[in-house]
PDB file as gemmi writes it, atoms N, CA and C in Angstrom:
CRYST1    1.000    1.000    1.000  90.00  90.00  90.00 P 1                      
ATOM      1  N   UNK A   1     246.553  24.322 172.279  1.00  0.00           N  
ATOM      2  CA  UNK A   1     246.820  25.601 172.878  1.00  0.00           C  
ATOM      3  C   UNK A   1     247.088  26.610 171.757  1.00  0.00           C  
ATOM      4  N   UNK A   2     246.714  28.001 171.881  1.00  0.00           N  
ATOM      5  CA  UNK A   2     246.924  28.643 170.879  1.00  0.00           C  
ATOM      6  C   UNK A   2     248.046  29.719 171.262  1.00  0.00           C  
ATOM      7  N   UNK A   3     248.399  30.015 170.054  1.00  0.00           N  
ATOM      8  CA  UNK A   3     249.821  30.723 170.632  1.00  0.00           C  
ATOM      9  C   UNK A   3     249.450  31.770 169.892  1.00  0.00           C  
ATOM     10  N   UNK A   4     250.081  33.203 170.507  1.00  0.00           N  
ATOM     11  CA  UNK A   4     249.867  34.429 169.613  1.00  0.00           C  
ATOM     12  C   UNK A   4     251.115  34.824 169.617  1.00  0.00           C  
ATOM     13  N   UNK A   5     251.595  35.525 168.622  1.00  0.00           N  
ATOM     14  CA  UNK A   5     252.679  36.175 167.896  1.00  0.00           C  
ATOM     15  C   UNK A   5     252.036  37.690 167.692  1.00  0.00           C  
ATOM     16  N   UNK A   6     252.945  38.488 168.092  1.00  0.00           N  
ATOM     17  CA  UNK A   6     253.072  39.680 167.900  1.00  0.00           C  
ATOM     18  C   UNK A   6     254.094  40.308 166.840  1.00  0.00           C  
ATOM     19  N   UNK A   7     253.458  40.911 165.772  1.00  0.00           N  
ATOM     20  CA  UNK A   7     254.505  42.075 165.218  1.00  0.00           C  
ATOM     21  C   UNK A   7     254.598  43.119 164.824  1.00  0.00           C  
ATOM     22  N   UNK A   8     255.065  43.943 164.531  1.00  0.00           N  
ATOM     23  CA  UNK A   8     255.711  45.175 164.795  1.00  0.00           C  
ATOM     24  C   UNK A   8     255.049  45.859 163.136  1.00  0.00           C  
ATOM     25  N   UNK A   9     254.392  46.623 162.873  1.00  0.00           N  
ATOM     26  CA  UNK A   9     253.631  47.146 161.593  1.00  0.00           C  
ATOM     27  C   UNK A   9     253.295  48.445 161.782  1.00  0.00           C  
ATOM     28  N   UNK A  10     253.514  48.934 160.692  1.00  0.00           N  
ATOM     29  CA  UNK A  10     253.458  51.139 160.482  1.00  0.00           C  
ATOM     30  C   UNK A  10     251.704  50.819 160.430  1.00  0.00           C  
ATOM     31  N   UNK A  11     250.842  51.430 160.519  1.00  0.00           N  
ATOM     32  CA  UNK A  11     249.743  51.743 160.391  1.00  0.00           C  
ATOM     33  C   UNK A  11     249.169  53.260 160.462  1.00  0.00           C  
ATOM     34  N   UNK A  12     248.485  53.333 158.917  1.00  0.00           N  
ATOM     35  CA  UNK A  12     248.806  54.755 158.728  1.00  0.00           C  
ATOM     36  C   UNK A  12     247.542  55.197 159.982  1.00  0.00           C  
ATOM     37  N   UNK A  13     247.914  56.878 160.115  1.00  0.00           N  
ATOM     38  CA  UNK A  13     247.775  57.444 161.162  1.00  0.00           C  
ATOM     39  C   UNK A  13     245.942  57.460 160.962  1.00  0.00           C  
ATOM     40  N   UNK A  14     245.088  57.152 159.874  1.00  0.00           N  
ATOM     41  CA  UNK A  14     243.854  57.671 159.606  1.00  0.00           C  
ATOM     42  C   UNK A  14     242.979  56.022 160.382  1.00  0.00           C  
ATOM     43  N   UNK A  15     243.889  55.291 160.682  1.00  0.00           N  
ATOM     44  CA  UNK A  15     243.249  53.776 160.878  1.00  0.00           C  
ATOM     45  C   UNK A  15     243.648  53.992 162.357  1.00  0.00           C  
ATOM     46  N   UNK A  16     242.795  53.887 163.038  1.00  0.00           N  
ATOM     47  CA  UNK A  16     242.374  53.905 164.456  1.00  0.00           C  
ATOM     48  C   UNK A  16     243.080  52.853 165.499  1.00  0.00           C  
ATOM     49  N   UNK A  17     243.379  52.463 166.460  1.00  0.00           N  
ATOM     50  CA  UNK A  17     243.813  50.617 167.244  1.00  0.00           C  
ATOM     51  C   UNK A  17     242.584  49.951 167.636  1.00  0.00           C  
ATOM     52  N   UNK A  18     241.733  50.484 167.718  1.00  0.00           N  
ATOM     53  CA  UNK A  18     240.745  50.234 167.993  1.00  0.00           C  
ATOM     54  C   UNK A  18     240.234  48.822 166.526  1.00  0.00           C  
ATOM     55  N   UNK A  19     240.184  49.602 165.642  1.00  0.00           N  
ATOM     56  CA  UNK A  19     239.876  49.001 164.306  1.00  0.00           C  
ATOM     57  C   UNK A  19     240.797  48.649 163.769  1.00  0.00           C  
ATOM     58  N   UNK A  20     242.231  48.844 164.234  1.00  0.00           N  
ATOM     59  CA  UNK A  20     242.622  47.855 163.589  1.00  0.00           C  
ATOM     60  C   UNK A  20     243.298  46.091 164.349  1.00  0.00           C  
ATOM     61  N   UNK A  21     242.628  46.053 165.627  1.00  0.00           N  
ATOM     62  CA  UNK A  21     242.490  45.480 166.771  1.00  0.00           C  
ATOM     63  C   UNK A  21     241.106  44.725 165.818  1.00  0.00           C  
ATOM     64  N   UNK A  22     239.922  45.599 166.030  1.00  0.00           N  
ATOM     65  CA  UNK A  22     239.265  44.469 165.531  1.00  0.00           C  
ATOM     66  C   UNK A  22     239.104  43.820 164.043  1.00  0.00           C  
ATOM     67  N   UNK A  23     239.821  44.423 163.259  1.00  0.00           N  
ATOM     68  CA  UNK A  23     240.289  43.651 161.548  1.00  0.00           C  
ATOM     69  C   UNK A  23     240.903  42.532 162.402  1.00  0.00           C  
ATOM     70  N   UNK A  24     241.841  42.219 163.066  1.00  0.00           N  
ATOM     71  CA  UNK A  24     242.738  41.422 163.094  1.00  0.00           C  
ATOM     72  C   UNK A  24     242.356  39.973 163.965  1.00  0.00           C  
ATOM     73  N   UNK A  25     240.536  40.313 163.929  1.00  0.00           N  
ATOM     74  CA  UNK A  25     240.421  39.318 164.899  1.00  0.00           C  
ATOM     75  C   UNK A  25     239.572  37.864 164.233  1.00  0.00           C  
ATOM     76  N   UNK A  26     239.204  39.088 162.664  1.00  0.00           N  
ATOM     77  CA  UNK A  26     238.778  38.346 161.586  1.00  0.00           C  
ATOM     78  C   UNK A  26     239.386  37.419 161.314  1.00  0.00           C  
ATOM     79  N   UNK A  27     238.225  35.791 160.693  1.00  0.00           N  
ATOM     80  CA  UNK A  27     239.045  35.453 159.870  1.00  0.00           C  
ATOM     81  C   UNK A  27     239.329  35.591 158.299  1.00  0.00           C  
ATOM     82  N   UNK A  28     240.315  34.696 157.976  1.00  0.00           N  
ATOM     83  CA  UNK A  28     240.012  35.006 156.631  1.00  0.00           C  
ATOM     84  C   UNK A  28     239.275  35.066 155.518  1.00  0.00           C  
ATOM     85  N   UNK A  29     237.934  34.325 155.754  1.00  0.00           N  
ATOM     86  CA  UNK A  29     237.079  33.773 155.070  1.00  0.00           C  
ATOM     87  C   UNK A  29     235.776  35.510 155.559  1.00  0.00           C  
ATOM     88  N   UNK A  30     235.762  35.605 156.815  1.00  0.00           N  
ATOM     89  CA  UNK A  30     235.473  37.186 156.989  1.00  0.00           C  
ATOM     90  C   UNK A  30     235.781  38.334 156.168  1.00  0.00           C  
ATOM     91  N   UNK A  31     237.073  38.447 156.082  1.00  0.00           N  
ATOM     92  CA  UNK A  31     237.650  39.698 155.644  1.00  0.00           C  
ATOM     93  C   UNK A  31     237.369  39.495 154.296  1.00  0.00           C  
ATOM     94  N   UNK A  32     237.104  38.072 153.553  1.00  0.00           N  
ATOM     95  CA  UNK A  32     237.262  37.964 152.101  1.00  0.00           C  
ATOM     96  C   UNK A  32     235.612  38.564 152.184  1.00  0.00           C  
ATOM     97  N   UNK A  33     234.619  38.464 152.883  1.00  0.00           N  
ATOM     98  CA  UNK A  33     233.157  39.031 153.125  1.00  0.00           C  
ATOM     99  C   UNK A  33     233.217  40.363 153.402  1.00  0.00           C  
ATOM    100  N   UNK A  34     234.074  40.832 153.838  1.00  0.00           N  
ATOM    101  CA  UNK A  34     234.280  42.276 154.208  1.00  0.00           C  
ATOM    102  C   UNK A  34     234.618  42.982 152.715  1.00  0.00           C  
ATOM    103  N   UNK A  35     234.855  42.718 152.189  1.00  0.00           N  
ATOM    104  CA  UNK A  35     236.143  43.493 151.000  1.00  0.00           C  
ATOM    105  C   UNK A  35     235.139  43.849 150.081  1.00  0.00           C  
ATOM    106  N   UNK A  36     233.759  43.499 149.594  1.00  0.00           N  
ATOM    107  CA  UNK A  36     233.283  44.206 148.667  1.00  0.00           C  
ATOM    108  C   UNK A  36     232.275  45.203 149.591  1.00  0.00           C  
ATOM    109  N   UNK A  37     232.039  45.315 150.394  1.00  0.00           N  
ATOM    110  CA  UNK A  37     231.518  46.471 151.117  1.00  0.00           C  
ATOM    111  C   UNK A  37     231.791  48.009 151.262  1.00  0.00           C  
ATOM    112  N   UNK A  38     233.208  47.320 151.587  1.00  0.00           N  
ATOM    113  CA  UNK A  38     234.016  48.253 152.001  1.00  0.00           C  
ATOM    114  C   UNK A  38     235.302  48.806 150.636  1.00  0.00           C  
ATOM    115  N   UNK A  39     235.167  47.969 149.737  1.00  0.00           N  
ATOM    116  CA  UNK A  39     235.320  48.967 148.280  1.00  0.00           C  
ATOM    117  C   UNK A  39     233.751  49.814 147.802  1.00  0.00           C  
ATOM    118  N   UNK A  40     233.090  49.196 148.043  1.00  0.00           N  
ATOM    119  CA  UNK A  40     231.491  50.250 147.893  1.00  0.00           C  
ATOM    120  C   UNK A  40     231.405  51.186 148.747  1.00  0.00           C  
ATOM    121  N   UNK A  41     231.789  51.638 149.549  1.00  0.00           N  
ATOM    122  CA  UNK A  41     231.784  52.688 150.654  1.00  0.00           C  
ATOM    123  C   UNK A  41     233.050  53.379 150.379  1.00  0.00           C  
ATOM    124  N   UNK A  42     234.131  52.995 149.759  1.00  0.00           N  
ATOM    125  CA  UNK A  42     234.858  53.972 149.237  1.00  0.00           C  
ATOM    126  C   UNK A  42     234.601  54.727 147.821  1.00  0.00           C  
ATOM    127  N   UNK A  43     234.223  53.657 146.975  1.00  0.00           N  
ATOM    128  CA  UNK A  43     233.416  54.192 145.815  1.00  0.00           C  
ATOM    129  C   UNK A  43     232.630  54.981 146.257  1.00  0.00           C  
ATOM    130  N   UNK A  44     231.318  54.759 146.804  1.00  0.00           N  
ATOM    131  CA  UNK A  44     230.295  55.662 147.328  1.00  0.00           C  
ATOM    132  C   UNK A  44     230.552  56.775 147.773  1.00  0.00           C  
ATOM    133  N   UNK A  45     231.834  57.063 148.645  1.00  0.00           N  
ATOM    134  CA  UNK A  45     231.851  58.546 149.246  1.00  0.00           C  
ATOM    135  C   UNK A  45     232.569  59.211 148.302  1.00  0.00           C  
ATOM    136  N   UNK A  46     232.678  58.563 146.996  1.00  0.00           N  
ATOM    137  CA  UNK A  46     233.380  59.722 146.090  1.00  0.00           C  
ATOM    138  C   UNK A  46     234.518  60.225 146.012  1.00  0.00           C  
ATOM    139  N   UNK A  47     235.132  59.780 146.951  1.00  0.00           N  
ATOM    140  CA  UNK A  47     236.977  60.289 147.295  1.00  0.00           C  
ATOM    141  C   UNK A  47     237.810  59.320 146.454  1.00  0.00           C  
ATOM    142  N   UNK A  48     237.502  57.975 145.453  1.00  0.00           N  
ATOM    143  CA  UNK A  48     237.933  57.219 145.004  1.00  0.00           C  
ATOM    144  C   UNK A  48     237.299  56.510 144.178  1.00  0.00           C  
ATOM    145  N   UNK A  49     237.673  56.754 142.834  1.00  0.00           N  
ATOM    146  CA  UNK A  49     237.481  55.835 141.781  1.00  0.00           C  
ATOM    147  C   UNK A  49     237.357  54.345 141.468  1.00  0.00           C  
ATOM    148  N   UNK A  50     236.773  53.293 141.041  1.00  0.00           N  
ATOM    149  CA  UNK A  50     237.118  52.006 140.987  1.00  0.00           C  
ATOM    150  C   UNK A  50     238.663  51.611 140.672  1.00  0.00           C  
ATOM    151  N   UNK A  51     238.799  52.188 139.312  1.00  0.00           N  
ATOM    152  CA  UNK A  51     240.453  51.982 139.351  1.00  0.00           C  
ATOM    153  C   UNK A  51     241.178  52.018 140.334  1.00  0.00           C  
ATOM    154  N   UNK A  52     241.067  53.431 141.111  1.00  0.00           N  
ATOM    155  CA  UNK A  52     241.993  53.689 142.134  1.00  0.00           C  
ATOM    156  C   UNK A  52     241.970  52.880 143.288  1.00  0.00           C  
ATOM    157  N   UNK A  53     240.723  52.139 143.549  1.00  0.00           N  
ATOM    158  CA  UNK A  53     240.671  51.221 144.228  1.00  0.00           C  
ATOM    159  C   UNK A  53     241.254  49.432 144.032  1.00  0.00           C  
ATOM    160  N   UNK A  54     241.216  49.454 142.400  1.00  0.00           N  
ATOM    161  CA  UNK A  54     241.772  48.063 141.972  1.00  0.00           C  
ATOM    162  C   UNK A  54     243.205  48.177 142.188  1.00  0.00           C  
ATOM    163  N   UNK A  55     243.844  49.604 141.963  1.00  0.00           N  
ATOM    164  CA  UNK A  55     245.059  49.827 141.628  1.00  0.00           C  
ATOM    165  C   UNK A  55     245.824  49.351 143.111  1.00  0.00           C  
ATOM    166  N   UNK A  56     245.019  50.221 144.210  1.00  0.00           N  
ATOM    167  CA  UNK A  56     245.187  49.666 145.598  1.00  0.00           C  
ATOM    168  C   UNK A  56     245.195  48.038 146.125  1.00  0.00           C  
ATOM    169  N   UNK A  57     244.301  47.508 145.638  1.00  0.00           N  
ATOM    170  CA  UNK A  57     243.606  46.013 146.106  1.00  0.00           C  
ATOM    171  C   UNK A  57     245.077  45.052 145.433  1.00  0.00           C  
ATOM    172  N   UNK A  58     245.339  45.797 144.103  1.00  0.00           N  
ATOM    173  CA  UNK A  58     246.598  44.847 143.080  1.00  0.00           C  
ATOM    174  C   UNK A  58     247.766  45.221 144.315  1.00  0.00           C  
ATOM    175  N   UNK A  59     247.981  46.348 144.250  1.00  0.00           N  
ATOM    176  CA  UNK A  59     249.166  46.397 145.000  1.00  0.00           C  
ATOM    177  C   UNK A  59     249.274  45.826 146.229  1.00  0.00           C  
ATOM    178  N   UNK A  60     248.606  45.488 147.215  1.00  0.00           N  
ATOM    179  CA  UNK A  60     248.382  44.695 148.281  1.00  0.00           C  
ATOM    180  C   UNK A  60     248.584  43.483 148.267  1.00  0.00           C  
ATOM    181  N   UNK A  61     247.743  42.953 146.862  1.00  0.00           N  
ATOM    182  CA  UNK A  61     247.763  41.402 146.663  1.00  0.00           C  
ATOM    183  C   UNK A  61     249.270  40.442 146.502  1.00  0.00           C  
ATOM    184  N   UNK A  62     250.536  41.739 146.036  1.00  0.00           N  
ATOM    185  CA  UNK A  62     251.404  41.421 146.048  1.00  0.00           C  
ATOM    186  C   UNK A  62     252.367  41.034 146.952  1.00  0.00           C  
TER     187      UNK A  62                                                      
END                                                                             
């Protein structure tokens, strides 16, 4: 039987429930497939540097 747990998390206002409903449905082996895409699409639109993106990815990892 699977059990779900709910908890309680700020999510900044620019991330949708929608999406972040479906991140959460990933697994982990997904999201680890997701993650260079979606640093290329932030690179790509130019609003963010690689650094600024490693700098992000480090701080998370913690």
């Amino acid at each position: 039987m699977k059990k779900t747990i709910k908890i309680d998390i700020e999510v900044p206002d620019f991330l949708d429930e929608e999406l972040v409903t479906l991140l959460s449905m990933l697994t982990l082996e997904e999201l680890a497939a997701l993650k260079p895409f979606l640093k290329g699409m932030l690179f790509g639109c130019g609003r963010y540097t690689l650094e600024e993106i490693n700098v992000l990815e480090a701080r998370f990892r913690n």
